[in-house]
C-alpha positions in Angstrom: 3.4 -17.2 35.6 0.0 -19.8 35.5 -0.2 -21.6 32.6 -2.8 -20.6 30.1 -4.8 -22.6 27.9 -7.8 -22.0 25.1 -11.0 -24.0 24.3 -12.3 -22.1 20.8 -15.7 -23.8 21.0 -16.8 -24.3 16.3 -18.5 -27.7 15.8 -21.8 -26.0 15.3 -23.8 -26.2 11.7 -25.2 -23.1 12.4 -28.7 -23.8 10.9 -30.3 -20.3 11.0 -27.6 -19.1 9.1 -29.5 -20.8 6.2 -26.2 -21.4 4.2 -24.1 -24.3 2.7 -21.1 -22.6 4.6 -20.0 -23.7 8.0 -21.1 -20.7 10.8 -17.9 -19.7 12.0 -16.2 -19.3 8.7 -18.7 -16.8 7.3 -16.3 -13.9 6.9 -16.5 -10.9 8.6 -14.5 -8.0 6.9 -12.9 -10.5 4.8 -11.9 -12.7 7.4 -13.5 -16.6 8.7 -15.1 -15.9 12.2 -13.6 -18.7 14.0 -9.8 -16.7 12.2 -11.2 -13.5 14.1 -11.1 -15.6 17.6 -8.1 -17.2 16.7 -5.8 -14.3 16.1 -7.1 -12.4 19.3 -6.7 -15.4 21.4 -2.9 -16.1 20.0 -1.7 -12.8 21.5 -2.9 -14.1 25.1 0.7 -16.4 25.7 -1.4 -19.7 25.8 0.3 -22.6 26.2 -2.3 -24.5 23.7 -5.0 -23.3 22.2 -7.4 -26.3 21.0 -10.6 -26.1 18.6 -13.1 -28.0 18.8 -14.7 -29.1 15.4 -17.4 -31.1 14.5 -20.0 -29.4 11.1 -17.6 -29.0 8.5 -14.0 -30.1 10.3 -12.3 -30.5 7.6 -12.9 -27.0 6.0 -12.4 -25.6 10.0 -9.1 -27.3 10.1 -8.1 -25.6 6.1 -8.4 -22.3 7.2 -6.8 -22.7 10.5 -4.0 -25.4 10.1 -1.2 -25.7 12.3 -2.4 -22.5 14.6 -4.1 -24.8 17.2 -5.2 -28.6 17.8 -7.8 -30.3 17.1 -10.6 -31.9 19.6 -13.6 -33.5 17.5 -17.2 -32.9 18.6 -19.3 -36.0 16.3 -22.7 -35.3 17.9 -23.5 -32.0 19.1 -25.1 -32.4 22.3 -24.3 -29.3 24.0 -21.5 -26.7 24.9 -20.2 -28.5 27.9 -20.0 -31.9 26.0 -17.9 -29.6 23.2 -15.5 -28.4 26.1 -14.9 -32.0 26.9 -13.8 -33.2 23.9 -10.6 -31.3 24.8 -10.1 -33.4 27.6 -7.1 -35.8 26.3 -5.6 -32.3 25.1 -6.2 -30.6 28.5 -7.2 -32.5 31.5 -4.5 -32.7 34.4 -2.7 -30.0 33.6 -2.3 -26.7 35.8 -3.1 -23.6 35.2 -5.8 -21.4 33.4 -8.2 -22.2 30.6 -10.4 -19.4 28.6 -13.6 -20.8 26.7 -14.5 -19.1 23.8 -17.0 -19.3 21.0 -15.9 -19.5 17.7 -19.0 -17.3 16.7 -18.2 -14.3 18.7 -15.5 -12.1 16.2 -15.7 -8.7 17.7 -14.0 -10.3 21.4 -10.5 -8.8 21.3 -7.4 -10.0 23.1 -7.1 -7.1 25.5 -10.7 -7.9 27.2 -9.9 -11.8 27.6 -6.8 -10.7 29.0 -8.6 -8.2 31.2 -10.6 -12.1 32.0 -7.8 -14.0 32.9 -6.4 -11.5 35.2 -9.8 -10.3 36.9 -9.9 -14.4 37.7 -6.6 -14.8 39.0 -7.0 -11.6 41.1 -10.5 -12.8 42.4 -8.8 -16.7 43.4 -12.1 -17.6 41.2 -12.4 -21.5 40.5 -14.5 -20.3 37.7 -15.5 -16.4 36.2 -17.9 -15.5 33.9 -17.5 -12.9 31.1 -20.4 -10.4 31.2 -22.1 -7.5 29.7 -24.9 -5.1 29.7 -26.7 -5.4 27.3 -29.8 -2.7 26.0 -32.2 -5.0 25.7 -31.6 -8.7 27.7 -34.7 -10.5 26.1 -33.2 -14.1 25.1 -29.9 -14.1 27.4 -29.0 -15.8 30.8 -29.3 -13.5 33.6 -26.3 -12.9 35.8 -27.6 -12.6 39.4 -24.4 -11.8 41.9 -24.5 -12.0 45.6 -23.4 -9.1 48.1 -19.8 -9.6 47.4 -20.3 -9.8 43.9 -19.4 -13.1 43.1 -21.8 -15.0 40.7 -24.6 -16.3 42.7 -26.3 -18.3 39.5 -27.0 -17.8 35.7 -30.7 -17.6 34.8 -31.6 -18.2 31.3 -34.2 -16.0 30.5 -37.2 -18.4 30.1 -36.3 -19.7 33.8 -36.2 -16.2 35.0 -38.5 -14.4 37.2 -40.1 -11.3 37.0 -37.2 -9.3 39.0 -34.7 -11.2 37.7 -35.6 -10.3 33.9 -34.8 -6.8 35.0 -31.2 -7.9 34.8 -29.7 -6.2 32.4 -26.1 -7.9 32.9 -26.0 -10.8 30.7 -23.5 -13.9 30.4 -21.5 -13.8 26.9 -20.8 -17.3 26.6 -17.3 -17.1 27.3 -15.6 -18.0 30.7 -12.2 -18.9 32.5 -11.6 -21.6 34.4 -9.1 -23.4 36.8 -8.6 -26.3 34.1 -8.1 -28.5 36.7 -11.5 -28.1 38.0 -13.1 -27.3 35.0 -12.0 -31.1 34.1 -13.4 -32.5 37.2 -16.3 -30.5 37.3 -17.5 -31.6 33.4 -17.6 -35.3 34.5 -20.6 -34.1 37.0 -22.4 -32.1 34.2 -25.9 -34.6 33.0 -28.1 -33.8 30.0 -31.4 -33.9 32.6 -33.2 -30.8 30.7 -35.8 -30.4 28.1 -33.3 -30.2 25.5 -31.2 -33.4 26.5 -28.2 -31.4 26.3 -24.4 -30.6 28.4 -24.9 -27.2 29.1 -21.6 -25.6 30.2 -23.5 -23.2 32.5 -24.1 -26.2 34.9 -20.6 -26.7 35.5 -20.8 -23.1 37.0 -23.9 -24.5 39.8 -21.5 -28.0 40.3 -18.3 -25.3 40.6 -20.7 -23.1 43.5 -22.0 -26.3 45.0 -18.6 -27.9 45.5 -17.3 -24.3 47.4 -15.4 -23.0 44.4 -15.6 -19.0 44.1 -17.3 -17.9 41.3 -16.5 -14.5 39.8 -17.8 -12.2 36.6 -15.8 -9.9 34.5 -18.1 -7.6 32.6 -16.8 -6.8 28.9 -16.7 -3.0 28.3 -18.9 -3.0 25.8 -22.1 -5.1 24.5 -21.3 -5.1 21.0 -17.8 -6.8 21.5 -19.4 -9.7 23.1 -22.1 -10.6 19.6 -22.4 -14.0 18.9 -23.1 -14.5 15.0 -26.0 -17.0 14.7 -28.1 -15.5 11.5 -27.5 -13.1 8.5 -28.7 -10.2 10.6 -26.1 -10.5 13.4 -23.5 -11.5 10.4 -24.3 -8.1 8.8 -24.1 -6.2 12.7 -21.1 -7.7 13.5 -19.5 -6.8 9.7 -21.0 -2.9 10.6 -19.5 -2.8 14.2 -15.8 -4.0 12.7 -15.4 -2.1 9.8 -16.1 1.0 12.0 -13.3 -0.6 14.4 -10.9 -1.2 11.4 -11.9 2.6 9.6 -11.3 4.5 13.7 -7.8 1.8 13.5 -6.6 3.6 10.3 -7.6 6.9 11.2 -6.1 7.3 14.5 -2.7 5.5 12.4 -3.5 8.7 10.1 -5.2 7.7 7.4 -8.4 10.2 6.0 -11.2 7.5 5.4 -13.7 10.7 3.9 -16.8 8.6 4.9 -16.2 5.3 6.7 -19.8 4.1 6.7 -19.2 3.2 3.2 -15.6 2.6 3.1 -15.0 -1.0 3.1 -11.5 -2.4 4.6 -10.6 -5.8 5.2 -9.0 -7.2 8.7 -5.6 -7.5 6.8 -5.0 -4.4 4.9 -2.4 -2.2 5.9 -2.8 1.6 4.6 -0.2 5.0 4.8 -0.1 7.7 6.5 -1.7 10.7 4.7 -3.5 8.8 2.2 -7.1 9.4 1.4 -9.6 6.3 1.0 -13.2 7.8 -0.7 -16.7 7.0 -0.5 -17.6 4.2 -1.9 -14.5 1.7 -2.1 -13.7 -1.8 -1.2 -10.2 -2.9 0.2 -10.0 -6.5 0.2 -7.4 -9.0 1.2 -3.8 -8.7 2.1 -3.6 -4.9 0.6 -0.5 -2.6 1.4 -1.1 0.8 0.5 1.7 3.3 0.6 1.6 7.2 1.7 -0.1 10.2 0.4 -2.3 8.1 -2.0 -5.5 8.8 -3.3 -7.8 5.7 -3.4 -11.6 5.9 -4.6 -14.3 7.1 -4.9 -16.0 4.1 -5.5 -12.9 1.4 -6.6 -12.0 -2.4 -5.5 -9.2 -2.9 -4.5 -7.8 -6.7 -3.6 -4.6 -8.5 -2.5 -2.6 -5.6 -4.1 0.5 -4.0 -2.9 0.7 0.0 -4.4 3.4 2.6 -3.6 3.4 6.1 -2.3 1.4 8.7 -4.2 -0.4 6.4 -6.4 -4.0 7.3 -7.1 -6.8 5.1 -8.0 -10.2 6.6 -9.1 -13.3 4.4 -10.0 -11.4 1.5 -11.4 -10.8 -2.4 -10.0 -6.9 -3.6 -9.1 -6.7 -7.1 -8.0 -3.4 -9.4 -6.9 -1.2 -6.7 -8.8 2.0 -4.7 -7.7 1.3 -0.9 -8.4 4.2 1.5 -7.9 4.5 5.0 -6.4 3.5 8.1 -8.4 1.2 5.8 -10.7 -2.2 7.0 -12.1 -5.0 4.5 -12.7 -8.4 5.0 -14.1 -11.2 6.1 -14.1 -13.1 3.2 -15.1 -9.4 1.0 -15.6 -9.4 -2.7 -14.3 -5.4 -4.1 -13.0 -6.5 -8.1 -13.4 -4.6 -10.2 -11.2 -0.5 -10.4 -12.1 0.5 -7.4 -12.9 3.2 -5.6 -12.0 2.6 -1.3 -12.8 5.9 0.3 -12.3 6.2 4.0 -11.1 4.7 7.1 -12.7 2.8 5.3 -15.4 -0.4 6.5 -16.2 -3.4 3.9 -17.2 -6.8 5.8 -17.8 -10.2 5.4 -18.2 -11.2 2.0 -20.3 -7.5 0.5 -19.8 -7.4 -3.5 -19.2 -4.2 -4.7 -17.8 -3.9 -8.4 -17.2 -0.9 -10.5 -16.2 1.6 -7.8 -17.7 4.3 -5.3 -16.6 4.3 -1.3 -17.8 8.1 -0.1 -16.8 8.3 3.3 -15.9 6.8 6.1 -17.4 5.0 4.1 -19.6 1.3 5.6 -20.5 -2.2 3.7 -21.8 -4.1 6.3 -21.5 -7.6 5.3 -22.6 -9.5 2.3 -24.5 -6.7 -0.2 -24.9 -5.9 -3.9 -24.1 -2.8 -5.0 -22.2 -3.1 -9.0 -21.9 0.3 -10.8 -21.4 2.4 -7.9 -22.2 5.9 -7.2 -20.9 5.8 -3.4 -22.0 9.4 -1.4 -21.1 9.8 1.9 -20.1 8.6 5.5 -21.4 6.1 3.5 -23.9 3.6 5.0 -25.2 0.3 2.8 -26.1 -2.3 5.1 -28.3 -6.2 5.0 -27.7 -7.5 1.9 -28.5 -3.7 0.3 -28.7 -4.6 -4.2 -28.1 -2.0 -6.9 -27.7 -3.5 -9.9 -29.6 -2.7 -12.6 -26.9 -5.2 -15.2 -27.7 -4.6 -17.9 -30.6 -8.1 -19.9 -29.6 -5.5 -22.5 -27.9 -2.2 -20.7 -26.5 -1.9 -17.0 -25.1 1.3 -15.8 -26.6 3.6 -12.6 -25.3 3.9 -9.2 -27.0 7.3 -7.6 -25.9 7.6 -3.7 -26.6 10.3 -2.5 -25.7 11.9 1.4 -23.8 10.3 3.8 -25.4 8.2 2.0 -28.4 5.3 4.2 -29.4 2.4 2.4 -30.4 0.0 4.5 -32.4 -3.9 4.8 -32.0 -6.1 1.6 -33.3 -2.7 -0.7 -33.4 -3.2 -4.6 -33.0 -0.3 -6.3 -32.2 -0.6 -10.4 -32.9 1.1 -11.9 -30.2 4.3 -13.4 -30.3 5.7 -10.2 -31.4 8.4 -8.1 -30.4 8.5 -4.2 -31.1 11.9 -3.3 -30.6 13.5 -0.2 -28.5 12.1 3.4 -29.5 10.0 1.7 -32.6 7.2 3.4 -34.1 3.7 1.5 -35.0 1.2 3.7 -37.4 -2.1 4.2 -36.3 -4.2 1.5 -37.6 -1.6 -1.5 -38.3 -2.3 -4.9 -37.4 1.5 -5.7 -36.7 2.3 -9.9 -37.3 6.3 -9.5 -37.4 9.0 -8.5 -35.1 9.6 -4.4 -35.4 13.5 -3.5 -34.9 14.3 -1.2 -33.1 14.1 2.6 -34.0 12.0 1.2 -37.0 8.6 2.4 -38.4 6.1 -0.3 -38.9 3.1 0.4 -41.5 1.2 -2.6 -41.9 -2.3 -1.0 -43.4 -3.6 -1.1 -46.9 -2.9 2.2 -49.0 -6.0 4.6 -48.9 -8.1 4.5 -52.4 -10.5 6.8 -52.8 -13.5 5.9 -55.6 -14.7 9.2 -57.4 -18.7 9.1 -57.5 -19.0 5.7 -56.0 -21.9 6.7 -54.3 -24.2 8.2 -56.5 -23.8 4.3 -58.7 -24.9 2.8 -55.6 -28.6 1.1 -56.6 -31.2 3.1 -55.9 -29.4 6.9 -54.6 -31.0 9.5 -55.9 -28.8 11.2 -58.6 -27.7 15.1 -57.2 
């Protein structure tokens, strides 16, 4: 089998974008641009797979480490000067190399493939990914001779009146013979208004030299947008969460209304589980079966169990268990762990703490660096006391503790297996088990204090 080889072409600025970001790692769905490209092109069997950087390299080269090399772009004087940076990485070696923009997210590994093989097939030197687009005003024209090979790329300012009728357009991305694609880059001059390498003139030095030049055309427009400005951003983040949303659905998952159902690249989601209008699943999320997610909750780098359901409340970084109900109007902060069947309700707070099993916080509580056992039960408005102004400290309660309503517990404390806490203590020492805690001042009750208050009215 030929060799294969990838150019991902992400040393622009991207000026239009009118950010402090670097274009190709704007996310879309919650995922860099240039990660998109990346990921589709590593199911292709290339050999190597080199990006070339130049506007922000260093932050490039974070988010993609080890997955490729690295060919550096310093001045950005045009696409084919880009592709020729990868020369010490790629030059004199056989076999197949596809060019790719680093801007282009929606391209997916089955039509690149489709690419390389449609240029082996053709014996193509060189072969040009296409598309027809709805409206062409802007792109290079693709103008094919009899046998349908390429006959020249017209950019559209260049083109005449019957050519701007074209309505197949070049994408930007191509295959080449490496070999020749080497050769033919040393050719390439910057003669133009622009004083630029444009890689569409090694096409003309591949015709002019005898090589075949072919064209591939994608199977759909939309798969082929390059991201240049916040409006093609926010396009290309509409087209992939539909293509994420039909993913799940076909996997059987019932997204109620996926034009606002928000999933990130990375999420994986169960069979028979329901996602509602309205949420956001961000991140690395696992969601189990038959779950019940929304309407209208955030969800983020969580993993949560089979039959869980999450209504109108905000789980981040946390590990939720099966048969667990959250909200509405809770919020899971980041390190917690929610074992199966408890119940959090609306006005909960859970941060960096574990509920064992069973264990219920049903409304208007605080649970900040808690390790809370199994069958507990934390009244309304139940707060572990974590923060000294310096330290946070733990509160430990322990299997089946039962924390009455209005209950402070000043962290460190332990309440100790099946203890009771009254309703209305502010608890300062440990609680052993099976013990009642009262820690409240005795009622007094003031015969006709109010009618002695200054100025009431005698009755």
């Amino acid at each position: 089998m030929m060799k294969r080889y990838a150019v991902i072409l992400a040393a622009g600025q991207g000026t239009r974008m009118k950010s402090k970001w670097y274009k190709v790692l704007h996310p879309v769905c919650g995922k860099p641009m240039v990660q998109h490209v990346i990921d589709q092109v590593s199911k292709l069997g290339v050999e190597k797979t080199i990006a070339v950087v130049g506007f922000g390299a260093e932050q490039v080269k974070e988010q993609l480490g080890t997955q490729c090399e690295y060919a550096l772009q310093e001045e950005q004087l045009g696409t084919a000067h880009a592709v020729m940076q990868a020369a010490p990485h790629l030059r004199g070696l056989e076999g197949v190399t596809i060019v790719v923009c680093g801007d282009t997210p929606l391209i997916t590994a089955e039509t690149m493939e489709a690419l390389i093989r449609h240029h082996m097939a053709a014996q193509a030197k060189a072969t040009v990914l296409t598309a027809i687009a709805d409206d062409p005003a802007g792109y290079g024209r693709i103008v094919r001779n009899e046998a349908g090979h390429v006959e020249k790329i017209v950019e559209h300012k260049d083109a005449n009146e019957q050519e701007r009728t074209i309505r197949e357009i070049n994408t930007g991305t191509y295959c080449f013979d490496n070999q020749t694609l080497f050769q033919a880059l040393t050719k390439v001059t910057n003669h133009n208004a622009q004083g630029e390498y444009y890689l569409t003139d090694v096409i003309e030095i591949i015709k002019a030299d005898g090589g075949v030049v072919s064209a591939y055309q994608a199977p759909s427009f939309e798969e082929t947008i390059g991201v240049n400005d916040r409006i093609a951003l926010a396009e290309a983040e509409r087209i992939m969460r539909g293509r994420i949303c039909r993913q799940h659905m076909k996997n059987g998952v019932t997204i109620i209304d996926p034009a606002s159902t928000y999933i990130s690249a990375e999420t994986v989601i169960g069979r028979d589980t329901v996602i509602y209008p309205g949420t956001v699943i961000e991140g690395e999320t696992v969601i189990g079966e038959d779950c019940t997610i929304g309407p209208h909750s955030e969800i983020k780098n969580c993993r949560i169990g089979d039959r869980t359901s999450i209504r109108h409340s905000v789980a981040h970084d946390s590990e939720i268990g099966s048969d667990v109900m959250i909200g509405p109007f809770a919020h899971i902060r980041p390190l917690s762990k929610i074992d199966d069947e408890v119940r959090i309700g609306n006005f909960v707070e859970v941060k960096k703490s574990t509920l064992g099993k069973g264990s219920k916080a049903s409304h208007l509580s605080y649970i900040g660096d808690a390790e809370v056992g199994a069958d507990v039960n934390l009244g309304c408005g139940s707060i572990t006391v974590n923060y000294d102004g310096v330290h946070k400290h733990l509160t430990k309660i322990e299997d089946g503790a039962f924390i009455g309503c209005n209950a402070n517990l000043i962290a460190p404390v332990t309440i100790g297996q099946g203890a009771y806490v009254a309703a209305g203590s502010t608890i300062t020492d440990d609680v052993p088990g099976h013990a009642l805690a009262i820690a409240r001042a005795r009622q007094v009750n003031k015969e006709n204090y109010v009618d002695r208050l200054p100025g009431k009215k005698k009755s």
